[in-house]
GUTOR-649643 format. One record per residue: x, y, z of N, C-alpha, C in turn; residue in three letters. Coordinates in pm, 1 decimal, always signed. Last residue first. Layout:
<rs>
> n.x, n.y, n.z, ca.x, ca.y, ca.z, c.x, c.y, c.z, resn
> X, Y, Z, X, Y, Z, X, Y, Z, ALA
...
</rs>
This chain:
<rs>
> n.x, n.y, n.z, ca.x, ca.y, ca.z, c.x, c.y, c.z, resn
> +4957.6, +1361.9, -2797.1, +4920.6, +1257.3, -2714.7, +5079.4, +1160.9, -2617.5, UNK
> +4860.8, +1647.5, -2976.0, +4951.3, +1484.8, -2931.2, +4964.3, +1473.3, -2828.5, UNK
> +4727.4, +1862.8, -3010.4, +4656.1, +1732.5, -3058.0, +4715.4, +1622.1, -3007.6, UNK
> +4915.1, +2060.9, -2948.7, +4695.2, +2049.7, -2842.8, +4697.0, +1901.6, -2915.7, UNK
> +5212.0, +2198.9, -2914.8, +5090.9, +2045.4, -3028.8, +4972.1, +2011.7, -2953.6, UNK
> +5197.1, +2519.6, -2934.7, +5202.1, +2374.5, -2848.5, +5125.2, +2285.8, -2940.7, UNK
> +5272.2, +2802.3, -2997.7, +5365.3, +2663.3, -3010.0, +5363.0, +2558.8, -2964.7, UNK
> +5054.8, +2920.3, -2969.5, +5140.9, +2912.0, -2835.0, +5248.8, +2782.3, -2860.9, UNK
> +4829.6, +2730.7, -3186.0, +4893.8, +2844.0, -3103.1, +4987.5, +2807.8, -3006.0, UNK
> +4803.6, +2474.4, -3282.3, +4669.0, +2593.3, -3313.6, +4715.5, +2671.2, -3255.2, UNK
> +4975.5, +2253.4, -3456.5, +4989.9, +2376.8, -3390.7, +4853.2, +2466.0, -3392.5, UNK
> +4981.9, +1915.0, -3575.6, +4931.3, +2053.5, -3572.1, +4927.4, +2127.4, -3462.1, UNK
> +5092.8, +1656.8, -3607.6, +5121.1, +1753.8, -3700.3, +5079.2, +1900.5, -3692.8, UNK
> +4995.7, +1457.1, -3395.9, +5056.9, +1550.1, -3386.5, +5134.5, +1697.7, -3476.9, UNK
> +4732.1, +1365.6, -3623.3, +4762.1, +1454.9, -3466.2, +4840.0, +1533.7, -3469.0, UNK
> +4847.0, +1320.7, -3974.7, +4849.8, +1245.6, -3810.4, +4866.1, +1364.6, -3713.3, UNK
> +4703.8, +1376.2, -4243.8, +4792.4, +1392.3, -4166.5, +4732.0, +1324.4, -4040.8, UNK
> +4524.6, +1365.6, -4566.2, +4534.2, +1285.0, -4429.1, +4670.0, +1335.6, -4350.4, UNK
> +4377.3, +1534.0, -4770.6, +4557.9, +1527.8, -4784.7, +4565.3, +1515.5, -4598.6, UNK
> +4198.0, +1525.5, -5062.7, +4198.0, +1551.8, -4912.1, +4324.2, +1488.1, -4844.7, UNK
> +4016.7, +1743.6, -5292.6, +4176.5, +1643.8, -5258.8, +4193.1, +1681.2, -5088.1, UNK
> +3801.5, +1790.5, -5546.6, +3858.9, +1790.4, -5465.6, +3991.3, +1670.2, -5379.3, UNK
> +3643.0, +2010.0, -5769.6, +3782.6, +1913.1, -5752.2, +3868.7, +1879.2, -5621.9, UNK
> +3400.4, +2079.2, -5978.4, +3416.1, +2086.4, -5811.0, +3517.2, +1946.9, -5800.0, UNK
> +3277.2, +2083.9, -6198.2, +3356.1, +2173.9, -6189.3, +3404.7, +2186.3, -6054.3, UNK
> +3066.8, +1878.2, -6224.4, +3170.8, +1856.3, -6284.4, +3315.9, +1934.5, -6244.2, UNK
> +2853.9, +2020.2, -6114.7, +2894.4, +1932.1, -6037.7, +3086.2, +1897.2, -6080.7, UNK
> +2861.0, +2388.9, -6103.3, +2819.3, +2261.6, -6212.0, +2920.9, +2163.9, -6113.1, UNK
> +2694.4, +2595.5, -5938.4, +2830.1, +2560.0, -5968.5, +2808.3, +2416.8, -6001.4, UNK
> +2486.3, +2739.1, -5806.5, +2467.4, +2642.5, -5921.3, +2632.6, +2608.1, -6000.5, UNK
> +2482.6, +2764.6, -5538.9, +2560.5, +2883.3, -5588.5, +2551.4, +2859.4, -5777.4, UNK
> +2338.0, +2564.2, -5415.8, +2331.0, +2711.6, -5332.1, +2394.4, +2785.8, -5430.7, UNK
> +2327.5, +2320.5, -5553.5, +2219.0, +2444.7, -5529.9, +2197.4, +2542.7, -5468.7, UNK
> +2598.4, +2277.1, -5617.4, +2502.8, +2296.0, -5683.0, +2390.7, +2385.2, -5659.8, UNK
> +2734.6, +2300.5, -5319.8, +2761.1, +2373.6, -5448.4, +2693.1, +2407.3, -5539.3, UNK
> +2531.6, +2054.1, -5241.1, +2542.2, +2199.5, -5164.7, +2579.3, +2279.0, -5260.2, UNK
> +2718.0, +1846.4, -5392.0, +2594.4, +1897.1, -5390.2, +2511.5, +2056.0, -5346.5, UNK
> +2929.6, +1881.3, -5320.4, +2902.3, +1871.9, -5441.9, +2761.2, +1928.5, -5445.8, UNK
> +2937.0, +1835.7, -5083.3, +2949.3, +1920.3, -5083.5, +2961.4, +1918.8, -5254.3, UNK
> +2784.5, +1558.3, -5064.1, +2750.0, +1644.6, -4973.3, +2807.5, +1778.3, -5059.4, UNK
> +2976.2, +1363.8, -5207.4, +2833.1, +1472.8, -5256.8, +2753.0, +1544.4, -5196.5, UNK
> +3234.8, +1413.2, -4992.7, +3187.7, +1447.0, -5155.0, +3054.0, +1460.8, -5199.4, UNK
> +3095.7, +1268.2, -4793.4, +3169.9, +1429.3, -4800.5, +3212.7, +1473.4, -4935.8, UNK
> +3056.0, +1032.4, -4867.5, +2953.8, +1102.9, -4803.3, +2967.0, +1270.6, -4823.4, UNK
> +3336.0, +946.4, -4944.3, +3209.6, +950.8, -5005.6, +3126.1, +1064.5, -5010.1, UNK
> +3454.2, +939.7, -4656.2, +3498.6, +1044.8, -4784.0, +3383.3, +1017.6, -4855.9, UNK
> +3278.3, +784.5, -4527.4, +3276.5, +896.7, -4490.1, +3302.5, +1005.2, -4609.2, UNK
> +3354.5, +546.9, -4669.7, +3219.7, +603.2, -4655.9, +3210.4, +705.0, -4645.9, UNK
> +3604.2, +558.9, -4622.5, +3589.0, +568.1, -4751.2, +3446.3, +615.2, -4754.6, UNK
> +3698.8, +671.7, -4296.0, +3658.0, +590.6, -4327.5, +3635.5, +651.5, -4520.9, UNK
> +3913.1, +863.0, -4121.7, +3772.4, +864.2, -4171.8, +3777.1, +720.1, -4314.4, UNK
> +4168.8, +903.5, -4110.9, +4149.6, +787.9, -4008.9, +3993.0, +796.9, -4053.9, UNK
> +4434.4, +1211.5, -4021.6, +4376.6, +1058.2, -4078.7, +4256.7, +1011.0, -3996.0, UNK
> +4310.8, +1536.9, -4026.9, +4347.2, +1431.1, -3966.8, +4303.7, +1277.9, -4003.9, UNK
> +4349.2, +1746.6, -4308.6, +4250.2, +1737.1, -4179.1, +4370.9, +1576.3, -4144.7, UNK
> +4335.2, +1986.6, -4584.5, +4425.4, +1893.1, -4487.7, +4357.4, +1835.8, -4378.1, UNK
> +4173.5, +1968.7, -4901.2, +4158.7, +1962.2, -4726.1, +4235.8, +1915.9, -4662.5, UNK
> +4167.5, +2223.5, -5123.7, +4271.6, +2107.7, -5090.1, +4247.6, +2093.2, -4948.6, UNK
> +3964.0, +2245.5, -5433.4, +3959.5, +2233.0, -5308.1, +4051.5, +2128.4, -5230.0, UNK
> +3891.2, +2441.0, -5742.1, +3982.3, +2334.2, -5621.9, +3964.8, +2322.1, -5552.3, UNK
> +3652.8, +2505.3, -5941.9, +3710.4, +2518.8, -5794.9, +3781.2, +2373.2, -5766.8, UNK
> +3605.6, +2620.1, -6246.3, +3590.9, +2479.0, -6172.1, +3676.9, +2495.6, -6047.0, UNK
> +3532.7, +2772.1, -6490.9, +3473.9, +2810.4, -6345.0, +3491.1, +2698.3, -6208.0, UNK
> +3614.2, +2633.4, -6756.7, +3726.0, +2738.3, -6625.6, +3628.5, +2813.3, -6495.6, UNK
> +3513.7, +2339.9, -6693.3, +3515.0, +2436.3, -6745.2, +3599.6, +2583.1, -6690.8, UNK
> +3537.0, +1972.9, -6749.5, +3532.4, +2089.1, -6665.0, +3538.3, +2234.0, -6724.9, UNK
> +3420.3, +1691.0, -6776.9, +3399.2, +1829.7, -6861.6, +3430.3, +1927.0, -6763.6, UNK
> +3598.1, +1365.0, -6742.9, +3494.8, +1462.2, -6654.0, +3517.8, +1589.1, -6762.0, UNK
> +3752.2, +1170.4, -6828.9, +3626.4, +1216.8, -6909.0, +3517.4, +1317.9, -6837.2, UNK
> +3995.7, +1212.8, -6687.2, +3944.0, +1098.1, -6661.2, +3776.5, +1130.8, -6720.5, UNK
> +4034.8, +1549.0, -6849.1, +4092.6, +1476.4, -6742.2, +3993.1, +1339.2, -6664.9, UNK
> +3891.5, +1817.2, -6952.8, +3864.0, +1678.7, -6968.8, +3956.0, +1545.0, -6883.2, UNK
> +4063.3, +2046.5, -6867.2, +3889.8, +2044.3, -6908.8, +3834.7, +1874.6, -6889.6, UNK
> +4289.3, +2061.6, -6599.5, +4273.2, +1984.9, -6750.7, +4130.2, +2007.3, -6716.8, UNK
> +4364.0, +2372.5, -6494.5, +4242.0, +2245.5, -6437.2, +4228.7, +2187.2, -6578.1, UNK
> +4505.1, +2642.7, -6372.8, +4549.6, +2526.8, -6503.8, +4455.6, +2407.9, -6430.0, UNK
> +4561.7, +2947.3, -6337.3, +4493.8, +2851.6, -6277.9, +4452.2, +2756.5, -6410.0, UNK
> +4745.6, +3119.9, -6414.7, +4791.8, +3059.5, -6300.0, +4669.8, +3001.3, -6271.9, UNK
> +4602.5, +3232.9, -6657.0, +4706.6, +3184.6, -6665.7, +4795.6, +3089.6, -6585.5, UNK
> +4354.6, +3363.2, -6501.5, +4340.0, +3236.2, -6600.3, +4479.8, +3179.2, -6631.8, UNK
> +4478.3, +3449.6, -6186.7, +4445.5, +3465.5, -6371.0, +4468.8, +3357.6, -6418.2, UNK
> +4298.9, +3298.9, -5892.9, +4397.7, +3325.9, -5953.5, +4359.2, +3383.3, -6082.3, UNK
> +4193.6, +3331.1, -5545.3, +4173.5, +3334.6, -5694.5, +4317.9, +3366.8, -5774.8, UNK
> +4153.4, +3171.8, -5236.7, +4300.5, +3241.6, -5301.3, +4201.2, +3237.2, -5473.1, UNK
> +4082.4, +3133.7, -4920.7, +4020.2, +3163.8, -5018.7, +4111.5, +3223.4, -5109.3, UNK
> +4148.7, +2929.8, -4635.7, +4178.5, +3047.2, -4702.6, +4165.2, +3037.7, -4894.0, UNK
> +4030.9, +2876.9, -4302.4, +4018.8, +2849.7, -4504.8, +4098.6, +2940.2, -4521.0, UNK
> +3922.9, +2679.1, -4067.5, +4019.0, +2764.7, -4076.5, +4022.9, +2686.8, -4229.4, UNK
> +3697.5, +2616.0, -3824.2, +3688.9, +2637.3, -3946.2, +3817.1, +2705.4, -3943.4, UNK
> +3541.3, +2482.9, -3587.9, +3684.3, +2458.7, -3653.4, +3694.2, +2469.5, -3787.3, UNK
> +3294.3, +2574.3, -3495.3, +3414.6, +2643.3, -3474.9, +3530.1, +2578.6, -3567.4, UNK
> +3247.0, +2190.1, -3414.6, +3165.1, +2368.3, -3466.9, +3296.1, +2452.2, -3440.5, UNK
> +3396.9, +1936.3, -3560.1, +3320.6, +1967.0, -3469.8, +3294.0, +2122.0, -3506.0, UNK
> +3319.3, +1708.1, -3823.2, +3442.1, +1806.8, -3758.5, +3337.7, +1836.3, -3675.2, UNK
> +3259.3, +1446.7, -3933.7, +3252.8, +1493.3, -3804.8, +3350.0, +1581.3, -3771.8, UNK
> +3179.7, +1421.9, -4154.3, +3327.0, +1379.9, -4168.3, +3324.6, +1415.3, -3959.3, UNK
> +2932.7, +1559.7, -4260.5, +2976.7, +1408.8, -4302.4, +3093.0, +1354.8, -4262.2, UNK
> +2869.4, +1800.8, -4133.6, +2708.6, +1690.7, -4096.4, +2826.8, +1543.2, -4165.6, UNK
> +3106.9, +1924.5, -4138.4, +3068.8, +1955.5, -4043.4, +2941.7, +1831.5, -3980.7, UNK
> +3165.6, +1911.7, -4437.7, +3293.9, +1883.2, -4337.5, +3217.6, +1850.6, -4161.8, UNK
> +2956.6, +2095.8, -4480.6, +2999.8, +1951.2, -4520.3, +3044.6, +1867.7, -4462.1, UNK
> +2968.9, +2331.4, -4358.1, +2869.3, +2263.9, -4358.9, +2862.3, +2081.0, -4411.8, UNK
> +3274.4, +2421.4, -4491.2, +3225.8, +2404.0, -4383.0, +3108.2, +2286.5, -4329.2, UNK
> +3164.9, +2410.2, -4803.2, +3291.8, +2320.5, -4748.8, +3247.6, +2329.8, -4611.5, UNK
> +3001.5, +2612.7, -4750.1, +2938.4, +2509.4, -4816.0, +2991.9, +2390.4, -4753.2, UNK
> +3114.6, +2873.6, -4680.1, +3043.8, +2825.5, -4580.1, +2985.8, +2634.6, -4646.6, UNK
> +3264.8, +2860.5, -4927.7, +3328.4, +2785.5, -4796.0, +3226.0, +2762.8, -4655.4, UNK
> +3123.0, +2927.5, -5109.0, +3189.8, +2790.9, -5111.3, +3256.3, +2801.5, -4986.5, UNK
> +3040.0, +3199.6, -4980.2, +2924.6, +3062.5, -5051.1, +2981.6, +2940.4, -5033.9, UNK
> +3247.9, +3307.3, -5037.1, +3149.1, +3318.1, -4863.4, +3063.8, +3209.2, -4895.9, UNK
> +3238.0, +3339.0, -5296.3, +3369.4, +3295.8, -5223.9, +3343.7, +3255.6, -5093.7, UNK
> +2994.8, +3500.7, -5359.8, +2993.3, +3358.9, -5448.3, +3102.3, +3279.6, -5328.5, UNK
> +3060.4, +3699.4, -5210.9, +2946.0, +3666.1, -5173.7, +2976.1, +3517.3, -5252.8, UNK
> +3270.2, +3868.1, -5354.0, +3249.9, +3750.1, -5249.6, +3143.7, +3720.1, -5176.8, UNK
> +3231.2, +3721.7, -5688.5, +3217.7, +3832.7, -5585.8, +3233.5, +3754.4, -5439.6, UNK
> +3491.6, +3627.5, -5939.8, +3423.2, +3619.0, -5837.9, +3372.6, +3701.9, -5730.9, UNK
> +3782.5, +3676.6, -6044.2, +3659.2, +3759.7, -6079.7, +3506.4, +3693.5, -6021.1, UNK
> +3980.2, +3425.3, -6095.8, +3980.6, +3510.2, -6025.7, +3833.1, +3590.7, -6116.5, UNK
> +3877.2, +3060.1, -6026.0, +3928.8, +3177.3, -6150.5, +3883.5, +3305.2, -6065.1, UNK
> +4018.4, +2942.0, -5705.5, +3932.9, +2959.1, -5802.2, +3994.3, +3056.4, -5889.7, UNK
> +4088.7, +2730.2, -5419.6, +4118.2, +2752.3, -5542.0, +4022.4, +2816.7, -5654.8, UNK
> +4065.4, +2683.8, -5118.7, +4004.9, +2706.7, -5201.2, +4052.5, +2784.8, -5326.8, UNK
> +4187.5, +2510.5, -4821.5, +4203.3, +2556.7, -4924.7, +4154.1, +2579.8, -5052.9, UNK
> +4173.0, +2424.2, -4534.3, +4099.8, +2467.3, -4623.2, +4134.5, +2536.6, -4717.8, UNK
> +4201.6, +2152.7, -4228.2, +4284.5, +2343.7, -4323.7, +4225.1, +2337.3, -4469.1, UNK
> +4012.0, +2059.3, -3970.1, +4085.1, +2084.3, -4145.4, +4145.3, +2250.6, -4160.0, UNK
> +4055.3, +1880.9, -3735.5, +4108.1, +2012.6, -3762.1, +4141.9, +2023.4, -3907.6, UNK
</rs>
């Protein structure tokens, strides 16, 4: 169950915004085994003023077109996996929308089961 958070410079169409998340989706979906349907994002742009991405930070070039991306999902995937799910969706980025590799930041933020509510105030995940 990821939660999806997408960070960008504001002035984007959404067609570009429908791009990166069906992307994230599709990712999440062939490298990390989410299952179909479990998509929940939310797509936020900001002014250049409220969106701060060091350019150069560990010698990567980023540029102010560079997307965040914060995945909450459930512990326990393997380093391979994270791997896998990085140039997967690095990639995808690239050639579906040509969003420069450099400019794609992502952070995946492990929680345990019972941490999640999908309705009716009930924890569906714990056990």
């Amino acid at each position: 169950m990821p939660l999806v958070r997408i960070d960008l410079a504001e002035g984007q169409s959404a067609e570009y915004r429908t791009a990166i998340a069906d992307e994230v989706y599709n990712a999440m979906t062939t490298t990390l085994n989410v299952p179909a349907n479990d998509r929940f994002m939310l797509v936020t742009e900001h002014k250049p003023s409220d969106f701060i991405a060091d350019p150069t930070y560990l010698g990567i070039e980023r540029s102010p077109q560079c997307v965040i991306l914060q995945i909450t999902l459930n512990a326990g995937r393997d380093l391979a996996m994270k791997r896998a799910f990085y140039k997967a969706l690095v990639d995808g980025l690239h050639e579906r929308i040509g969003l420069r590799r450099e400019d794609v930041f992502i952070s995946l933020v492990e929680v345990q089961k019972e941490n999640w509510s999908f309705g009716n105030g009930e924890a569906q995940y714990a056990t």
